[in-house]
PDB file of N, CA, C and O in Angstrom, chain B, residues numbered from 101:
ATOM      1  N   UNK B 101      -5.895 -16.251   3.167  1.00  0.00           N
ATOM      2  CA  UNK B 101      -5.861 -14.801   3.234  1.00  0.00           C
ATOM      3  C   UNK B 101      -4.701 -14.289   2.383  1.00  0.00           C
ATOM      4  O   UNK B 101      -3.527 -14.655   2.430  1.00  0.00           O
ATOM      5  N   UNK B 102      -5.228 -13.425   1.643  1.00  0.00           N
ATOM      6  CA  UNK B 102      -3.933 -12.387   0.761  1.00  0.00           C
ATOM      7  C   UNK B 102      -3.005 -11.611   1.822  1.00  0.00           C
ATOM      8  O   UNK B 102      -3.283 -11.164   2.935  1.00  0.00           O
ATOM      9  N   UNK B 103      -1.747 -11.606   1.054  1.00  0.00           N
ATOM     10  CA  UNK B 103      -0.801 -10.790   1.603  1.00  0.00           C
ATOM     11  C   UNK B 103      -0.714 -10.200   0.863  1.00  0.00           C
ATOM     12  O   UNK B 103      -1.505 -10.380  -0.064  1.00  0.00           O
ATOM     13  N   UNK B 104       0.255  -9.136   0.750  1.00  0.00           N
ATOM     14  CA  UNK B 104       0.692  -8.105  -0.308  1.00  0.00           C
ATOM     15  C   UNK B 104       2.191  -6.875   0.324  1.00  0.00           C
ATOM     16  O   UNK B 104       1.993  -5.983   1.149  1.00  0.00           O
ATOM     17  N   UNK B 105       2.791  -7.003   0.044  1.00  0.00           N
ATOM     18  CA  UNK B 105       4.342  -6.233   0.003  1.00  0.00           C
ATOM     19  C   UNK B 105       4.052  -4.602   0.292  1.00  0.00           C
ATOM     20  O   UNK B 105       3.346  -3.834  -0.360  1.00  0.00           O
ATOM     21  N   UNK B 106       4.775  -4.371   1.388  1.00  0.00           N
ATOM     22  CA  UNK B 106       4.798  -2.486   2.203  1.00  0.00           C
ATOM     23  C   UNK B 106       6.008  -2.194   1.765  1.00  0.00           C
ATOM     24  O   UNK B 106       6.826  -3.064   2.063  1.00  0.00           O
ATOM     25  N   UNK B 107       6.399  -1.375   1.219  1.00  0.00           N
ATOM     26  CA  UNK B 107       7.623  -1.021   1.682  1.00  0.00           C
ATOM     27  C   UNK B 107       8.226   0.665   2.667  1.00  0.00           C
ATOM     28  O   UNK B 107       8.066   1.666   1.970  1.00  0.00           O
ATOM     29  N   UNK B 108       8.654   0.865   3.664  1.00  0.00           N
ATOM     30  CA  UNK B 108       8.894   1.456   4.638  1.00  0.00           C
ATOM     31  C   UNK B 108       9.534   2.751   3.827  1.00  0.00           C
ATOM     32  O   UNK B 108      10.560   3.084   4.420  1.00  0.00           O
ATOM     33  N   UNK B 109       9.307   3.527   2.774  1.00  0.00           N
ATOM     34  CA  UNK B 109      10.539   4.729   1.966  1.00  0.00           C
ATOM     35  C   UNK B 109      11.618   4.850   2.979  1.00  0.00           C
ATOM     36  O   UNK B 109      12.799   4.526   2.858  1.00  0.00           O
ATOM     37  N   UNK B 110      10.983   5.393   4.038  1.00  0.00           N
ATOM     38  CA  UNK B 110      11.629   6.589   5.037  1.00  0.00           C
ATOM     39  C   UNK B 110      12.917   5.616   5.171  1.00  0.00           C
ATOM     40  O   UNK B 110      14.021   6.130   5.354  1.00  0.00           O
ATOM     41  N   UNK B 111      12.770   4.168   5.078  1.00  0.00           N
ATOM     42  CA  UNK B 111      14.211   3.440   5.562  1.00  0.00           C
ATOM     43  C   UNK B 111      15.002   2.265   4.407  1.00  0.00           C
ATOM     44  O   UNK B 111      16.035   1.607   4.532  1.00  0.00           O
ATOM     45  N   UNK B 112      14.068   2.356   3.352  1.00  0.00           N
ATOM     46  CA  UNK B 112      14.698   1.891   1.778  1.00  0.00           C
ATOM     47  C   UNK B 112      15.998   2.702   1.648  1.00  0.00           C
ATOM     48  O   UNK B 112      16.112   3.914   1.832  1.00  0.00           O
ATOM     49  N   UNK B 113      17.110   1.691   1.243  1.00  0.00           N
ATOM     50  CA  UNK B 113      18.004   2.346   0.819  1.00  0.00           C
ATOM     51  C   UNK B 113      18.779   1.956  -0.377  1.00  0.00           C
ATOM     52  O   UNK B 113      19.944   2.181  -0.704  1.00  0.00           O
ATOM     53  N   UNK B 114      17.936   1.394  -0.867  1.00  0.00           N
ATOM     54  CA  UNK B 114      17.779   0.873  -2.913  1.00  0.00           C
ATOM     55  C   UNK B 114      19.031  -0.455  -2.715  1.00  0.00           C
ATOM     56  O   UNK B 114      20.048  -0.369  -3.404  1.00  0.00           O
ATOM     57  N   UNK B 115      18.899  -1.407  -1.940  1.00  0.00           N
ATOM     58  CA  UNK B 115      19.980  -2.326  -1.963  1.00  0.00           C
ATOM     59  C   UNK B 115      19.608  -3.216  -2.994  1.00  0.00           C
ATOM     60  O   UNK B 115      20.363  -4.087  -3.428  1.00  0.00           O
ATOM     61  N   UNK B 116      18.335  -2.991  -3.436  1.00  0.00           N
ATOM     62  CA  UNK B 116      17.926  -4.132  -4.439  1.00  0.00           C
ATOM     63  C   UNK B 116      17.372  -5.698  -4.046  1.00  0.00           C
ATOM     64  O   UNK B 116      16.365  -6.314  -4.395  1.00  0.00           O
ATOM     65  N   UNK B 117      18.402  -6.011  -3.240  1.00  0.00           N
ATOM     66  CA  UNK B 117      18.047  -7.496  -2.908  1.00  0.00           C
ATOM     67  C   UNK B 117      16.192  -7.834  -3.144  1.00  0.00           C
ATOM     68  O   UNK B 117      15.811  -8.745  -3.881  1.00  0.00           O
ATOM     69  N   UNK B 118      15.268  -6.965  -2.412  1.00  0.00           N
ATOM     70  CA  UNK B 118      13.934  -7.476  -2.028  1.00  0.00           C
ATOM     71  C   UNK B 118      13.734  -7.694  -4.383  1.00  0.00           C
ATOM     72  O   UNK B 118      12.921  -8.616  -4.451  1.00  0.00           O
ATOM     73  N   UNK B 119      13.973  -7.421  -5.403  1.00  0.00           N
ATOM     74  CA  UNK B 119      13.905  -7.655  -6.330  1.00  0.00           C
ATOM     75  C   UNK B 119      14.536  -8.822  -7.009  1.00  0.00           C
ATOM     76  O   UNK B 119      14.127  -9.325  -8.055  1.00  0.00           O
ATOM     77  N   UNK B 120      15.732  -9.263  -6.208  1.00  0.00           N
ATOM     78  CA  UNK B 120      16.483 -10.434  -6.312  1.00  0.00           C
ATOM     79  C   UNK B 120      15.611 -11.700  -5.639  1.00  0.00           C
ATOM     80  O   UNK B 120      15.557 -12.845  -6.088  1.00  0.00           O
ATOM     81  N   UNK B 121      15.112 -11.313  -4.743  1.00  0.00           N
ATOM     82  CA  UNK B 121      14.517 -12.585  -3.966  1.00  0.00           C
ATOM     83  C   UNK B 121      12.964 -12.703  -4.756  1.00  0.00           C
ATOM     84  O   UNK B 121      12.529 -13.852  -4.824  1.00  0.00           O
ATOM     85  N   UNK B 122      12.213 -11.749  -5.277  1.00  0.00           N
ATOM     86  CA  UNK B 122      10.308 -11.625  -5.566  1.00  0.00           C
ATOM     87  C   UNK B 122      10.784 -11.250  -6.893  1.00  0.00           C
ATOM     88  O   UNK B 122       9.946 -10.355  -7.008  1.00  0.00           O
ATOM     89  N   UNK B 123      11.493 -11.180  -8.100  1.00  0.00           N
ATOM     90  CA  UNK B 123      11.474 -10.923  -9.129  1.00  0.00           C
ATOM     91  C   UNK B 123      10.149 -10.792  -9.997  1.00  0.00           C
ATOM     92  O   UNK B 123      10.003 -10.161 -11.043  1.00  0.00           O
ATOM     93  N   UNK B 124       9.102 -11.645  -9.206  1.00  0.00           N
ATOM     94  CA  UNK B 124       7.848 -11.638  -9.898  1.00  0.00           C
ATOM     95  C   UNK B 124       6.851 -10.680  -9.793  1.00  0.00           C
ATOM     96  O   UNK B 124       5.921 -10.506 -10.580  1.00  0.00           O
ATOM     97  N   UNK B 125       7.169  -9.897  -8.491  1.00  0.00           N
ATOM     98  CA  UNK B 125       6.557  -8.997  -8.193  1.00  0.00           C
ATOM     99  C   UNK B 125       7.335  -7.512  -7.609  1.00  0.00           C
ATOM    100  O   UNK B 125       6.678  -6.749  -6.900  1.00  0.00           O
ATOM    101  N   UNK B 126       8.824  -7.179  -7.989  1.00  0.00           N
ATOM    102  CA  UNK B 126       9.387  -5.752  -7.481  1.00  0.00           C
ATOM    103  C   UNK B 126      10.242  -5.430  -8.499  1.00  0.00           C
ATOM    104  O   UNK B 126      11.092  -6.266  -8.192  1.00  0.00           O
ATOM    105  N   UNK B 127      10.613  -5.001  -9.271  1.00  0.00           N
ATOM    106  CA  UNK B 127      11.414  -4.525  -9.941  1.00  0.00           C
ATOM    107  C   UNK B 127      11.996  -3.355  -9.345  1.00  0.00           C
ATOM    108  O   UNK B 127      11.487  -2.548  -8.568  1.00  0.00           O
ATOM    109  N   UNK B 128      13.445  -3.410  -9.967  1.00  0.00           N
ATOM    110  CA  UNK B 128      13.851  -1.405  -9.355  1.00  0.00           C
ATOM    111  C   UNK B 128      13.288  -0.491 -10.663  1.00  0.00           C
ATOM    112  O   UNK B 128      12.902  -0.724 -11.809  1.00  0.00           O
ATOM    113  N   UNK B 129      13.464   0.618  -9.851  1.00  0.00           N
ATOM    114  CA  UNK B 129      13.066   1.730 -11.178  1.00  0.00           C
ATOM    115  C   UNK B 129      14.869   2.509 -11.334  1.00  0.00           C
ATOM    116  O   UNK B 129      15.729   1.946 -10.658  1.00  0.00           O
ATOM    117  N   UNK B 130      15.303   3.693 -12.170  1.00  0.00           N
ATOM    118  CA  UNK B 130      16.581   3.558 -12.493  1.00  0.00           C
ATOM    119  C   UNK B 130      17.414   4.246 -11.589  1.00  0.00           C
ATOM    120  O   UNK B 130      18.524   4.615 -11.974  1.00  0.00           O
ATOM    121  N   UNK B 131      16.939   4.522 -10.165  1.00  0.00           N
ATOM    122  CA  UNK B 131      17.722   4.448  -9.275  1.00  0.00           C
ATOM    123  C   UNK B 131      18.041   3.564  -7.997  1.00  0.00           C
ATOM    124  O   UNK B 131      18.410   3.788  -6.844  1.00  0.00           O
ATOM    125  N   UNK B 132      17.656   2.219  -8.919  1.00  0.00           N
ATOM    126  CA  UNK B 132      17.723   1.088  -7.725  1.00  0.00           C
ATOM    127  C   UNK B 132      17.023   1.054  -6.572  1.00  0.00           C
ATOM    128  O   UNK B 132      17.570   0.592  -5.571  1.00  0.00           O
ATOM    129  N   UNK B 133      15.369   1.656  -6.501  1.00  0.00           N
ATOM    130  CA  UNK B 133      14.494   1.769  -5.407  1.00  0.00           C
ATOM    131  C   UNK B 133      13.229   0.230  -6.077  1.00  0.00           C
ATOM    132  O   UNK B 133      12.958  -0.077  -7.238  1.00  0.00           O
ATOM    133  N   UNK B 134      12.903  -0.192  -5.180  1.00  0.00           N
ATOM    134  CA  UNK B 134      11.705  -1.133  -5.953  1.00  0.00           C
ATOM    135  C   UNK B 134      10.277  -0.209  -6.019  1.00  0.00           C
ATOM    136  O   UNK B 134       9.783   0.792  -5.501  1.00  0.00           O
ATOM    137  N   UNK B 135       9.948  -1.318  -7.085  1.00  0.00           N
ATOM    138  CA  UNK B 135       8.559  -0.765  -7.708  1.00  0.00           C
ATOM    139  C   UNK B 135       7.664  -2.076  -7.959  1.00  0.00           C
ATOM    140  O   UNK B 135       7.793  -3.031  -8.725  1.00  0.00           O
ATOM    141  N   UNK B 136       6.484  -1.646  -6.778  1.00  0.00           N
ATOM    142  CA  UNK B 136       5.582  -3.090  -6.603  1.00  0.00           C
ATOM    143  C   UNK B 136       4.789  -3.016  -8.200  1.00  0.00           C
ATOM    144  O   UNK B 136       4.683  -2.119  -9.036  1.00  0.00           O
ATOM    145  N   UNK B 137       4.211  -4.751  -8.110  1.00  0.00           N
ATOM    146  CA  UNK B 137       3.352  -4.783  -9.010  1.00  0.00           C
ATOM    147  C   UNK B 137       2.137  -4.502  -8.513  1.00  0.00           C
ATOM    148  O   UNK B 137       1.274  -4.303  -9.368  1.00  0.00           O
ATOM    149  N   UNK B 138       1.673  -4.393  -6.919  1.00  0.00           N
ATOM    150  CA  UNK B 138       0.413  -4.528  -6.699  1.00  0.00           C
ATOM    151  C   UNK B 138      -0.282  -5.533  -6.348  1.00  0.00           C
ATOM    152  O   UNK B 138      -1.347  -5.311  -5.772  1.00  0.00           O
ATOM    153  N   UNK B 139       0.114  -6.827  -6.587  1.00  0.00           N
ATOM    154  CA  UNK B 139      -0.872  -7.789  -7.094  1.00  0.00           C
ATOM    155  C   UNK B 139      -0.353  -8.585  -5.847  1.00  0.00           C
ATOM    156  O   UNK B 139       0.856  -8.674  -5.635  1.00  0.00           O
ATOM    157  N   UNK B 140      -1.278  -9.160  -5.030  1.00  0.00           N
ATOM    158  CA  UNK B 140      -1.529  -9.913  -3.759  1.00  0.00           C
ATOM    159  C   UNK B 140      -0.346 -11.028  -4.117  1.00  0.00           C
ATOM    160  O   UNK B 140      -0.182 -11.544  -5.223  1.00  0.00           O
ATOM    161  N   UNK B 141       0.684 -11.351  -2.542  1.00  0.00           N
ATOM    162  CA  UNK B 141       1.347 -12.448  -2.910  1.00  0.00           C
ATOM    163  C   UNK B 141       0.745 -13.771  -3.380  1.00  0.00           C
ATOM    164  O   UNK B 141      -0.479 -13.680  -3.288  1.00  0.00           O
ATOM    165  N   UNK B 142       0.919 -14.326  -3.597  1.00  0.00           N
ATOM    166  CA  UNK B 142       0.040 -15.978  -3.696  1.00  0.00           C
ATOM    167  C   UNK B 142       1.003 -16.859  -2.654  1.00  0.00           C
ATOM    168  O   UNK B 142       2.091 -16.712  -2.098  1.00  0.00           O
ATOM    169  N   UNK B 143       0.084 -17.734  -2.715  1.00  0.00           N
ATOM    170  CA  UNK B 143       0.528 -18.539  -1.410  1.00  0.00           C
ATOM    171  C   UNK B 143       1.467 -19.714  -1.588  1.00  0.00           C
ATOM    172  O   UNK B 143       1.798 -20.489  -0.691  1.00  0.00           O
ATOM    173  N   UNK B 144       1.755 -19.742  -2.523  1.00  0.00           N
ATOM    174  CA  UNK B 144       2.957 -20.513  -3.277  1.00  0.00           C
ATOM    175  C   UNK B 144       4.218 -19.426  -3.111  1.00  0.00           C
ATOM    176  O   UNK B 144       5.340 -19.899  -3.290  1.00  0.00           O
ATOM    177  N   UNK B 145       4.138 -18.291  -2.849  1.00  0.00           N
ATOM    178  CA  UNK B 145       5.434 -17.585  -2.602  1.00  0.00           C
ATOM    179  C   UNK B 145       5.383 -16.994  -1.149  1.00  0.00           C
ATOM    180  O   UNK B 145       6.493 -16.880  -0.628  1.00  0.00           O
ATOM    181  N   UNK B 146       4.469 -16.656  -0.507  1.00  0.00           N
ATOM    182  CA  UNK B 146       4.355 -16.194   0.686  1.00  0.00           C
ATOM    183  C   UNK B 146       6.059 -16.351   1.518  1.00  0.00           C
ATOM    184  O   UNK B 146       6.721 -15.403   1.940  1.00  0.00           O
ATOM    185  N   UNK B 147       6.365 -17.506   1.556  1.00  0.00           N
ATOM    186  CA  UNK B 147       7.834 -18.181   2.487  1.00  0.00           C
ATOM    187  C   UNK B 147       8.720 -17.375   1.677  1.00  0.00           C
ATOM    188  O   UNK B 147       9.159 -16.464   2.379  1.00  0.00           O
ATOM    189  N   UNK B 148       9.261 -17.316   0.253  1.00  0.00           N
ATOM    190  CA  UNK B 148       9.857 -16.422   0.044  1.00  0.00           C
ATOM    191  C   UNK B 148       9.808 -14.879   0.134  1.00  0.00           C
ATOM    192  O   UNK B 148      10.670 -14.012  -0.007  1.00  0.00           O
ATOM    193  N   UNK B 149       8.522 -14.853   0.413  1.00  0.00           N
ATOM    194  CA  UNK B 149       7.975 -12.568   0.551  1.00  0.00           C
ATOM    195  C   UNK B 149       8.465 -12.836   1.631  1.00  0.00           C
ATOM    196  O   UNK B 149       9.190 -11.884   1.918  1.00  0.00           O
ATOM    197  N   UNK B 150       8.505 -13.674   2.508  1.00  0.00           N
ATOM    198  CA  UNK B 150       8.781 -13.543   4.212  1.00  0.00           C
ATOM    199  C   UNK B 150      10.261 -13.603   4.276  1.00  0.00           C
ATOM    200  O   UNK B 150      10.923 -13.027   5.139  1.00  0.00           O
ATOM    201  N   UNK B 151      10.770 -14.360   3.276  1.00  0.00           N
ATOM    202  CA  UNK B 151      12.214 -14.435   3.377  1.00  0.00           C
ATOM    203  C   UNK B 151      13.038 -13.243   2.475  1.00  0.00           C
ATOM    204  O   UNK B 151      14.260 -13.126   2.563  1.00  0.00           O
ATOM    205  N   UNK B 152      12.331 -12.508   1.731  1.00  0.00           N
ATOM    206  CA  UNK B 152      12.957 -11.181   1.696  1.00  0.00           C
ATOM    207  C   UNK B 152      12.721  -9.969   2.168  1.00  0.00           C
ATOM    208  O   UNK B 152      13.209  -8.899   1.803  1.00  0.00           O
ATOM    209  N   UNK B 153      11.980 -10.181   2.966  1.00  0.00           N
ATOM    210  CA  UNK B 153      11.623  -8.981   3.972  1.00  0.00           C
ATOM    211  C   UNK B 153      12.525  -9.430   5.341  1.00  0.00           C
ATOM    212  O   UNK B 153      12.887  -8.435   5.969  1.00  0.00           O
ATOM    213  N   UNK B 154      12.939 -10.643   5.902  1.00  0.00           N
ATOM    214  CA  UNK B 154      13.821 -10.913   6.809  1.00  0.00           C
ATOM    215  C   UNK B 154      15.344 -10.235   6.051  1.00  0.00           C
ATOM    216  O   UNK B 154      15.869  -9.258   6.586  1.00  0.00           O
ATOM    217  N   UNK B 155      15.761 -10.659   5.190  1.00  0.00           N
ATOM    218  CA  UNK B 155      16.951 -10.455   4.727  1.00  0.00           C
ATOM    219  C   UNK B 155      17.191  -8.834   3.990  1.00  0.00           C
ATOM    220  O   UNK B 155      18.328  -8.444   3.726  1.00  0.00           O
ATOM    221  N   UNK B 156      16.201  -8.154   3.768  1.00  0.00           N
ATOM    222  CA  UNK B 156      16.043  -6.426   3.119  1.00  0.00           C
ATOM    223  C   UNK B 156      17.276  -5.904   4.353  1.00  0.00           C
ATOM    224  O   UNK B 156      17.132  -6.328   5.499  1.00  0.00           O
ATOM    225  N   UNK B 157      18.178  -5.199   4.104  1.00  0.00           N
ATOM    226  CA  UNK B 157      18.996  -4.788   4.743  1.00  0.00           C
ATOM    227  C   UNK B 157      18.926  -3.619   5.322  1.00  0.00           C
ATOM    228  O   UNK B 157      19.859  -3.283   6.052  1.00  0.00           O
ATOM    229  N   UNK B 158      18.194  -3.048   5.191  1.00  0.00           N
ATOM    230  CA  UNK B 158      16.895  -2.182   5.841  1.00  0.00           C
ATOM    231  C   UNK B 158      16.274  -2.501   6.519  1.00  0.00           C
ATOM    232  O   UNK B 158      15.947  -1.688   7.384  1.00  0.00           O
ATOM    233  N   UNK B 159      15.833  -3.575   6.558  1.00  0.00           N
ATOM    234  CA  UNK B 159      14.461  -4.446   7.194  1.00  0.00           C
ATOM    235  C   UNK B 159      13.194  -2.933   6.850  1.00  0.00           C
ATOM    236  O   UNK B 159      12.599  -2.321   7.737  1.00  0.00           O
ATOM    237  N   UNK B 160      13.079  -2.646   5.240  1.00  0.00           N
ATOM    238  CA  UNK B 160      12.471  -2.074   5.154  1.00  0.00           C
ATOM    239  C   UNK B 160      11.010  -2.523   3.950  1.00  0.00           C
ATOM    240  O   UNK B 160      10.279  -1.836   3.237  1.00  0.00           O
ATOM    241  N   UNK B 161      11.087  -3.565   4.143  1.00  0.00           N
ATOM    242  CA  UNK B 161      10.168  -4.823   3.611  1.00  0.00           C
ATOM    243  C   UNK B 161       9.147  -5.406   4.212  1.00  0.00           C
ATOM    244  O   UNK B 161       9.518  -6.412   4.817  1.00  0.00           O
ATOM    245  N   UNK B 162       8.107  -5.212   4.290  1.00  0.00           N
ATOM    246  CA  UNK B 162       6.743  -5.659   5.007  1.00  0.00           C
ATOM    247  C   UNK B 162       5.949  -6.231   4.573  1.00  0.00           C
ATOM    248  O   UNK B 162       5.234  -5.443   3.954  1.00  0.00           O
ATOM    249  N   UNK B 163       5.431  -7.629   4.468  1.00  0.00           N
ATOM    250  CA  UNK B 163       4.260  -8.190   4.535  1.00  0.00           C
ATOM    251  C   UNK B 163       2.917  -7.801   5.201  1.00  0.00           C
ATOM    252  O   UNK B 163       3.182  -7.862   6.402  1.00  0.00           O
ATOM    253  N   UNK B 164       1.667  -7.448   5.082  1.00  0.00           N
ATOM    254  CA  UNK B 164       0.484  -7.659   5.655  1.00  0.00           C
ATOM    255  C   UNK B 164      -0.408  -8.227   4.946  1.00  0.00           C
ATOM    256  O   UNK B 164      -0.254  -8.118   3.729  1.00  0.00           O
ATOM    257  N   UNK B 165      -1.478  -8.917   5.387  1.00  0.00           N
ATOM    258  CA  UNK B 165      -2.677  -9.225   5.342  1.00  0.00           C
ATOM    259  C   UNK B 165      -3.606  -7.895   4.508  1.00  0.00           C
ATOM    260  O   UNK B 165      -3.553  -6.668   4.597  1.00  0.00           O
ATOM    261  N   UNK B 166      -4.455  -8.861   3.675  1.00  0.00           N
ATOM    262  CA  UNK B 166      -4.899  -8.296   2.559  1.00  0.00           C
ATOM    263  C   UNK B 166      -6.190  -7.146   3.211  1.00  0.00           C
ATOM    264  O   UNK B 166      -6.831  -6.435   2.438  1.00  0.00           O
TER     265      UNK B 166
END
């Protein structure tokens, strides 16, 4: 099953990290907020999407099911 990356606005507070950990899939835009690619995690990274959504200092980082 696909996952794919939420992110919560109302509690983002542009720390960046979730782009440090998924580089493959968040970039910031030029006020340090991320910007998804869209594209379903793969399951070769899943443990890391999970491990930057634990560590988002916000905890404003969400995984769900596709």
């Amino acid at each position: 099953m696909d996952q794919h990356i939420d992110i919560d606005w109302t509690s983002c507070k542009a720390h960046g990290l979730c782009a440090e950990l998924l580089p493959d899939h968040i970039t910031l835009d030029e006020w340090g907020y991320p910007q998804l690619d869209g594209t379903p995690v793969p399951a070769r990274t899943v443990k890391r999407a999970r491990r930057a959504a634990a560590d988002c200092p916000a905890l404003a980082l969400k995984l769900r099911p596709s």
